[in-house]
N, C-alpha and C positions, 0 to 999 in steps of 0.2 A: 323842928322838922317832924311831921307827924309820921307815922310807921309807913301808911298809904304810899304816900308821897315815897319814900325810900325804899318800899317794895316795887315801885314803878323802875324808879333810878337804877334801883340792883338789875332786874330784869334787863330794864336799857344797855348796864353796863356786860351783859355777857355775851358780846358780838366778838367777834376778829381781833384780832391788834390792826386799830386804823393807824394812818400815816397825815401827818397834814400837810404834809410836802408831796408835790408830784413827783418829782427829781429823787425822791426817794423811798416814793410808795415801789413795794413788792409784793408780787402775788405771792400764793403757795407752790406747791409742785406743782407746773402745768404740762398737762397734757399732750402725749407729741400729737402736732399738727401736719395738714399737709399744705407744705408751703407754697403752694398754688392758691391754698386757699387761707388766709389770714385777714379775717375784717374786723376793724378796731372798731369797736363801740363806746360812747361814753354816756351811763347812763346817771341824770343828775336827779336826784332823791333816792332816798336809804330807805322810805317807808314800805310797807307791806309790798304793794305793785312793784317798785324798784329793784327789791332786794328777788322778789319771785323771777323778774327778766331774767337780771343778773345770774342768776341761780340755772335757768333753764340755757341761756346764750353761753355760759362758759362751758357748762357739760356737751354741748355740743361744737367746742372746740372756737371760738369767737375769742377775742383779744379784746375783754370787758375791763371798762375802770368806771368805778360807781361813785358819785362827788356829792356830800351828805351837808349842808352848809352847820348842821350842829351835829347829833349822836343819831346811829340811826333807831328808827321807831322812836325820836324822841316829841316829835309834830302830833300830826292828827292822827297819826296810827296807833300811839301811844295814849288816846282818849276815849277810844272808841269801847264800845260794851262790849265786842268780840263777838255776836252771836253769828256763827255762822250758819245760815239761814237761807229758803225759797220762800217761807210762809206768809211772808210780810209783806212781801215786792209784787209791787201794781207801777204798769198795769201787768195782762200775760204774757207778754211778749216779754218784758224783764224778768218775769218771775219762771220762765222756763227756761230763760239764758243765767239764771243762780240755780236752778236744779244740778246741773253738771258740778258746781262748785261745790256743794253739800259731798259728793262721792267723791272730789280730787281732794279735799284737806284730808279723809280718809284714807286715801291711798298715801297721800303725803305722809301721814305720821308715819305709816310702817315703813317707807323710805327711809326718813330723817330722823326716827328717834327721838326723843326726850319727852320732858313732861309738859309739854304747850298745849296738848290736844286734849280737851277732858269731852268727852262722848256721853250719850245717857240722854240727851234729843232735848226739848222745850216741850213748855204747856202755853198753851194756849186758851184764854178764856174770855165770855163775853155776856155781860149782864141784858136785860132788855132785847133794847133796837142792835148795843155790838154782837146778839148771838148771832143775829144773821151776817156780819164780817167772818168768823167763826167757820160757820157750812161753808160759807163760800172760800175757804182757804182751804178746807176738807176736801171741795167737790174736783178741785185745782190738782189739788195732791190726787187726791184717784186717776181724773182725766188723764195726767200723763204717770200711770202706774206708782208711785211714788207712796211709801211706806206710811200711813197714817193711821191713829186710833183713834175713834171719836168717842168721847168720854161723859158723863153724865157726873152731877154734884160728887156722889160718891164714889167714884175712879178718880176722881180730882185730889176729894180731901185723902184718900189711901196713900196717893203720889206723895201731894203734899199737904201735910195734916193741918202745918200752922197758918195757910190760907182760909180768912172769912173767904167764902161762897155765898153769900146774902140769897136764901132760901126763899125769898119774895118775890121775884124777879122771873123773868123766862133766864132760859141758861144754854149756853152750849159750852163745851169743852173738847181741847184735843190735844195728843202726845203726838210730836213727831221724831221718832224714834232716832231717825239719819240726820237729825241735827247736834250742833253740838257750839260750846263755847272755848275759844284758845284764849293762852297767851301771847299776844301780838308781838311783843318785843321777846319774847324767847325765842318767837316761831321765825322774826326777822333774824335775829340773829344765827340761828340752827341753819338757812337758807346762805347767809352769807357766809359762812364760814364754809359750807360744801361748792361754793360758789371761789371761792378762794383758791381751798385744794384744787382747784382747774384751773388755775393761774390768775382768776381776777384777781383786779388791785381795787381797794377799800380806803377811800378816805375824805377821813373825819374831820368835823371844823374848819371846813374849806369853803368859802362862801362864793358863788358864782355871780360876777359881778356885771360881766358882759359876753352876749355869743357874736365875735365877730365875723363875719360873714362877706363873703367874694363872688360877683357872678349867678345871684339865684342859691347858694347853698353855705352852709353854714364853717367855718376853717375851721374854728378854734373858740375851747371856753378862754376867757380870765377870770383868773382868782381872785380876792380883794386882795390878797399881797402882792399881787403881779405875776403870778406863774400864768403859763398859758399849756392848756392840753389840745391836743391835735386827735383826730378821731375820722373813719370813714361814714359813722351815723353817729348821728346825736340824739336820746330819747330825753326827751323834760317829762318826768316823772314825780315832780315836785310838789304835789297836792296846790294847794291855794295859791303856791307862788308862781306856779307853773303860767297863768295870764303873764305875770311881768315878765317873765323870762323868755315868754316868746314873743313880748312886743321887743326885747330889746334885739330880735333879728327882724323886727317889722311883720311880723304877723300875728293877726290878731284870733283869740281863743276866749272866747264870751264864757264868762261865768258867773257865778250867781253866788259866792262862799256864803256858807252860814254858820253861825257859833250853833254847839249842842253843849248842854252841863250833863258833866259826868259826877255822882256824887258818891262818896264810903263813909260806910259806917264805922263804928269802931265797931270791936268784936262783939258777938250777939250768940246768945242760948238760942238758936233756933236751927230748924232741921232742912232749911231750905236745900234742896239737889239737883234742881232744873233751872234753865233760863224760863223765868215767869215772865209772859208778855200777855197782860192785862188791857183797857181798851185805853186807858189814861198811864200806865205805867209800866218799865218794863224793869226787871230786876231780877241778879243774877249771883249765884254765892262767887264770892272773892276768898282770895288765900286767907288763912288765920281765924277761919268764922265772921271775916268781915259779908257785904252786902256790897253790891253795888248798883245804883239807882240812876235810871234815865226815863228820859216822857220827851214825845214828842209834839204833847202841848203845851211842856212848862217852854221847852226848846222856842215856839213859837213867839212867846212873849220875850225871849232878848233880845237887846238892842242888838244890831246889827255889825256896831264897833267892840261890842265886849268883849275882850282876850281875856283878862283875871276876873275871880271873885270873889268875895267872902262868904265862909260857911256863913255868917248869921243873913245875909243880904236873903230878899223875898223869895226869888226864883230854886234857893236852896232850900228855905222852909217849905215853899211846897213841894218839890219834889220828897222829903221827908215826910210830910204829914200826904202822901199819893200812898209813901211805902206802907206809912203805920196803917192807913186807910183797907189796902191788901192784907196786910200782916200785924192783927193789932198786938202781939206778945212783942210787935218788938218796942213796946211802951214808949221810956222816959229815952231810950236809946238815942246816943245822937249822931253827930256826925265826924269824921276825924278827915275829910280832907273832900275838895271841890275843886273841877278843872274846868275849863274852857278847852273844846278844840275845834275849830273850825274846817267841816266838810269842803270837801271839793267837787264842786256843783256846778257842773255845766247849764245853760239857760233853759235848757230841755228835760232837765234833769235825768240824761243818762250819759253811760261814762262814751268817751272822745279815746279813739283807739285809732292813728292813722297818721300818716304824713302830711305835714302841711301842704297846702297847695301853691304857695308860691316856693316854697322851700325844701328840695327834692331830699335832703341827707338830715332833715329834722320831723321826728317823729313825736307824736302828743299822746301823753299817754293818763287821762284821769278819770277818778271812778268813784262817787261818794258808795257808799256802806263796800269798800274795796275788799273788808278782808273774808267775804264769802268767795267772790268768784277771782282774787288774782292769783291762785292758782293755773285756772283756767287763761285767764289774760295774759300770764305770763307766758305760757307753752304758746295760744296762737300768735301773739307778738314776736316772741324769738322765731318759728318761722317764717314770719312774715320778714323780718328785717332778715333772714337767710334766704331770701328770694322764693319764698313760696308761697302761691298763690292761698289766700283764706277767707272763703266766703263768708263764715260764720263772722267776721271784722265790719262786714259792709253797712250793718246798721249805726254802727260807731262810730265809721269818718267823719273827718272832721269837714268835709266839703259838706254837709248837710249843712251846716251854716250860713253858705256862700249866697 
């Protein structure tokens, strides 16, 4: 078991004490309510989005049980490179609905505490024809006031020294200061645990097997063991499974999953400090002086069905030789662990934030690169399943499908 891999594991494991039994799952101390008003929720997935609902509906006093079918952040929450990010997202209309996201993980940490949030922004660079993607992510950031420095060769290499800049080339460069990279599974966990002390119940290795349904609306999960939970809304927050799990109340939720590799190095002499997001690679310091590597052109070359892989297979040699390519000190360096995790991608590719339409008490909630704005998604969700009206939701319905 390579280090990577059980630094992930350890992370995963420092959530709640989950329960795998319904019959037996306990919240923490909850909160007095007013028994006028007590609406049960059952929210099915642990990952980033789930655990932020969860987190936001207990504190405001909601009777939350959150149903994880493995650990939570152990899925695709648990794969992703963490950057939390506006700079990236096209077209504008998404990338000003992640602006808000950037300033709520902010305000999150000093809420929540610990060490998930590391702050200090990304660089951004672009050789040739990418310097103009570059300006134009600059020009984005200004339009809507948005904290940006645009950087030349040498504010680059100061930043960060062990980056080739290939001197040949046109060039643009940029720090965006309000960016930053977490811990996904620390940050899930930190969420469900304050999410707990308000009375939710957590649990873990509970697989959802079917949503029986009465009348237009949804009664009750089963479990693969045969428990049954009863609930006033149902939210399917389940990244890629969440298709299956709403066909099994007969509606349908179009998506498009795609695998992305995540890759780490073993420990490396080098001074990298920023999430580096290059025109072919993005790469980012990990715990231990490790590195961690992703592209969203090697991404595009996997098959479709890949779940596992091996370090030596092609899609991981090149993403290493993208890195060494940026970063040539980190030489004969290799690689000490590789993951598969499959995004949750609607056909449109933006995230589904709404109630079904034929299914008035089940709510769809998905969002590929989730962990910039489910902050944000989670606060307008919870009031939305607490009866309040939220416009900023309307381009997320799932009736755009229809």
């Amino acid at each position: 078991m390579t280090a990577f891999i059980e630094e992930v594991r350890r992370r995963t494991s420092r959530e709640p004490a989950c329960s795998r039994s319904i019959g037996n799952a306990r919240g923490g101390r909850a909160r007095k309510r007013d028994p006028a008003f007590v609406t049960r929720i059952a929210i099915i997935g642990a990952g980033l989005l789930g655990a932020s609902l969860a987190d936001r509906l207990a504190g405001r006093g909601a009777e939350v049980t959150v149903v994880e079918g493995s650990r939570p952040g152990a899925d695709t929450s648990g794969t992703s490179i963490a950057w939390v990010n506006a700079q990236a997202k096209a077209p504008a209309e998404y990338f000003a609905r992640n602006v808000p996201g950037v300033a709520a993980h902010h305000e999150l940490a000093h809420s929540l505490g610990g060490d998930w949030y590391h702050p200090g922004g990304d660089i951004a660079i672009g050789h040739g024809l990418a310097a103009a993607n570059v300006r134009e992510q600059i020009e984005r950031h200004r339009a809507l006031d948005c904290d940006v420095h645009e950087l030349d060769r040498s504010a680059v290499a100061a930043l960060e020294p062990d980056l080739d800049l290939c001197d040949d080339e046109a060039f643009a460069g940029a720090h965006f200061p309000a960016e930053a990279r977490i811990d996904v599974p620390g940050l899930i966990g930190r969420l469900l645990r304050r999410a707990r002390s308000s009375g939710a119940r957590i649990l873990c290795d509970v697989e959802v097997v079917d949503l029986e349904t009465q009348n237009g609306r949804v009664v009750q999960i089963v479990t693969q063991s045969g428990d049954r939970l009863t609930a006033d809304l149902f939210v399917l927050a389940a990244g890629p499974a969440s298709e299956r799990l709403a066909g099994l109340a007969g509606v349908s939720l179009p998506m498009a999953p795609t695998p992305g590799l995540l890759v780490g190095t073993v420990p490396v002499a080098l001074s990298v400090a920023h999430v580096i997001h290059a025109e072919d690679v993005t790469l980012r310091p990990d715990g231990g002086d490790r590195l961690m590597v992703a592209s969203r052109h090697v991404d595009a070359t996997l098959d479709h069905a890949i779940r596992e892989i091996a370090m030596d297979m092609e899609p991981c040699r090149d993403l290493l030789a993208r890195a060494r390519q940026l970063i040539p000190d980190l030489g004969d360096a290799g690689l000490e662990a590789a993951r598969i995790g499959v995004r949750s991608v609607a056909v449109d590719g933006m995230p589904v934030a709404g109630f079904a339409p034929s299914m008035d008490n089940l709510y769809l909630l998905v969002s590929h690169r989730g962990a910039t704005i489910a902050p944000v998604l989670g606060e307008l969700v919870a009031g939305e399943l607490l009866g309040e009206r939220r416009e900023e939701l309307e381009p997320t319905d799932r009736t755009r499908f229809v």
